[in-house]
C-alpha positions in Angstrom: 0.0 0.0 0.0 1.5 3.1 -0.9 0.9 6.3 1.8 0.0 9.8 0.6 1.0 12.7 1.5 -1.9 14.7 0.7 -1.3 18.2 -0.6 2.3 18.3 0.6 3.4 16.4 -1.9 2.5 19.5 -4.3 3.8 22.0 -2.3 7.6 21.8 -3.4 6.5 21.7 -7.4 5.2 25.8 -6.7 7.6 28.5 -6.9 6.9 31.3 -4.0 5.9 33.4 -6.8 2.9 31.1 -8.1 1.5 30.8 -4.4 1.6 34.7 -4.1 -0.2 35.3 -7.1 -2.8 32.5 -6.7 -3.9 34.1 -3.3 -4.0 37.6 -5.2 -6.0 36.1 -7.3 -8.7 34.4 -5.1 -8.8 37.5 -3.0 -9.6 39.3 -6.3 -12.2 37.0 -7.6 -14.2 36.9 -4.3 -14.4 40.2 -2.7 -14.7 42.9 -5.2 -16.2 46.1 -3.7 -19.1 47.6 -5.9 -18.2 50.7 -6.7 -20.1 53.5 -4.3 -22.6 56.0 -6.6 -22.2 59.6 -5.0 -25.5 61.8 -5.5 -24.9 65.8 -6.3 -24.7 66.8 -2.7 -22.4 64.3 -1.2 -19.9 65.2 -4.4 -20.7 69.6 -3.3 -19.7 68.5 0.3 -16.2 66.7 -1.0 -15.3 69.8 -3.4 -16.4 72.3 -0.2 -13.7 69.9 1.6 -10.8 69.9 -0.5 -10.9 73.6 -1.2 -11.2 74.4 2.2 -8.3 71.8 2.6 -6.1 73.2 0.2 -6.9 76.6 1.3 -5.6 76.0 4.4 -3.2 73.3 4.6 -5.5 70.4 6.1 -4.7 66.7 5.8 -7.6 64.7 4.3 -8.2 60.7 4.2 -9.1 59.9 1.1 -11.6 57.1 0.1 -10.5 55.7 -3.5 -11.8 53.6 -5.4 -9.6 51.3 -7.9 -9.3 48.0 -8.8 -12.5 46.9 -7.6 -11.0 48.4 -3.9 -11.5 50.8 -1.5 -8.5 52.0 -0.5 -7.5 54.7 2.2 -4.7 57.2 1.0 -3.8 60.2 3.9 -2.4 63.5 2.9 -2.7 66.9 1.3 -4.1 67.9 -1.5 -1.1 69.7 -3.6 -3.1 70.7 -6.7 -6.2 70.4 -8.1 -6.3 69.6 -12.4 -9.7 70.8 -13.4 -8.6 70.1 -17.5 -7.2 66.3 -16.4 -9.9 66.3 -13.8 -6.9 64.8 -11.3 -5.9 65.7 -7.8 -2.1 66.1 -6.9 -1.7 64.7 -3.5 1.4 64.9 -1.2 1.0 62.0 0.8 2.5 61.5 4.4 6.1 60.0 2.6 6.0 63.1 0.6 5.2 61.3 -2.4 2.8 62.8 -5.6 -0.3 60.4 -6.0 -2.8 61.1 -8.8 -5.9 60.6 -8.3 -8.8 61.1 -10.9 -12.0 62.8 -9.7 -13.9 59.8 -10.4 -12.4 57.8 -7.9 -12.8 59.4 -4.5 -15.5 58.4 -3.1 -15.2 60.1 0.7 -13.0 62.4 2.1 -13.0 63.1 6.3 -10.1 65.9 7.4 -7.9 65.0 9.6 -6.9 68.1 11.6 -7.6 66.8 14.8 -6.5 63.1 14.6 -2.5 64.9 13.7 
């Protein structure tokens, strides 16, 4: 009678790399986010926000969505590309993220959590 191993036996024929992106891809396949639908106030609210953020110099969490993700980014709005329709923002490592309109979908200031 010959023993098995079960799935062990398997295990030393996949590279690191293969079991990586298989578990990317599961989590992918099984928990996209629908993508949140903003109504004309809640997007007057966000542009009254990141005026007023700019204005003055306020960190902002941003809500994005991409990929199928929400996804929190934190830090300040640098510019604002009304012809690209893009924000600039200067994130807490001091790097430049762009960001299309289209994909925040919340923004809460952060004033008093820094």
């Amino acid at each position: 009678m010959i023993r098995d191993r079960g799935s062990i036996k398997w295990t030393s024929l996949m590279l690191p790399e293969h079991v990586k992106e298989l578990r990317r891809y599961i989590y992918e396949e099984h928990y996209d986010t629908p993508e949140p639908i903003l109504d004309e106030q809640q997007m007057e609210e966000m542009n009254e926000v990141m005026l007023e953020a700019m204005e003055y110099h306020v960190p902002l969490m941003f809500t994005i969505y991409k990929n199928k993700r929400l996804i929190t980014l934190s830090g300040y709005i640098h510019y604002i590309d009304t012809n690209n329709k893009q924000l600039r923002i200067l994130d807490m490592n001091d790097n430049v993220e762009f960001v299309s309109f289209s994909e925040v979908k919340k923004l809460v200031k952060m004033e008093g959590l820094i």
